[in-house]
N, C-alpha and C positions, 0 to 999 in steps of 0.2 A: 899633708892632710891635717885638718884641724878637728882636737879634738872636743870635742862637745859633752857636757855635763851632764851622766845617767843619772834617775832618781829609782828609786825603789817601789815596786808597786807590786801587787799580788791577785790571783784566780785562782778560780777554783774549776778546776778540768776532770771530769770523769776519769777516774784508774787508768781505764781502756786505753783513753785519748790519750791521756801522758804518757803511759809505757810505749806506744807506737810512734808518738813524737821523740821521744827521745832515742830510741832505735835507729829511727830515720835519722835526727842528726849524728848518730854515731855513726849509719852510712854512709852520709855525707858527710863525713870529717867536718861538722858544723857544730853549734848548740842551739839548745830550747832556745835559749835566748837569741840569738841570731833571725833562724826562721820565723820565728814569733816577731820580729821586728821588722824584718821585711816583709813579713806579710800585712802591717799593719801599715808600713811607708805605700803600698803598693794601693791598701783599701782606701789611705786617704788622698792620694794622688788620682786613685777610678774616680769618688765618688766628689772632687773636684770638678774635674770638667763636669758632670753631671749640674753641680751646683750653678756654672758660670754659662749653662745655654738658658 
């Protein structure tokens, strides 16, 4: 696996939304950061093909 260069960036997430994300990856033995990056591999891989019809 090659690893690839993170950079540091920041949000701003309602209380609400951050205590229950982080929850969530403490149930899924994950982190903020994880879910949060796949979700965002995932929105720009959808809104690709959308681009290329």
């Amino acid at each position: 696996m090659v690893k690839t260069k993170k950079v540091n960036t920041s949000l701003r997430l309602e209380k609400k939304v951050l205590k229950a994300l982080k929850i969530l990856a403490i149930e899924k033995e994950t982190s903020v950061q994880a879910i949060i990056e796949n979700l965002i591999h995932e929105y720009i891989e959808k809104n690709k093909e959308k681009s290329e019809r």
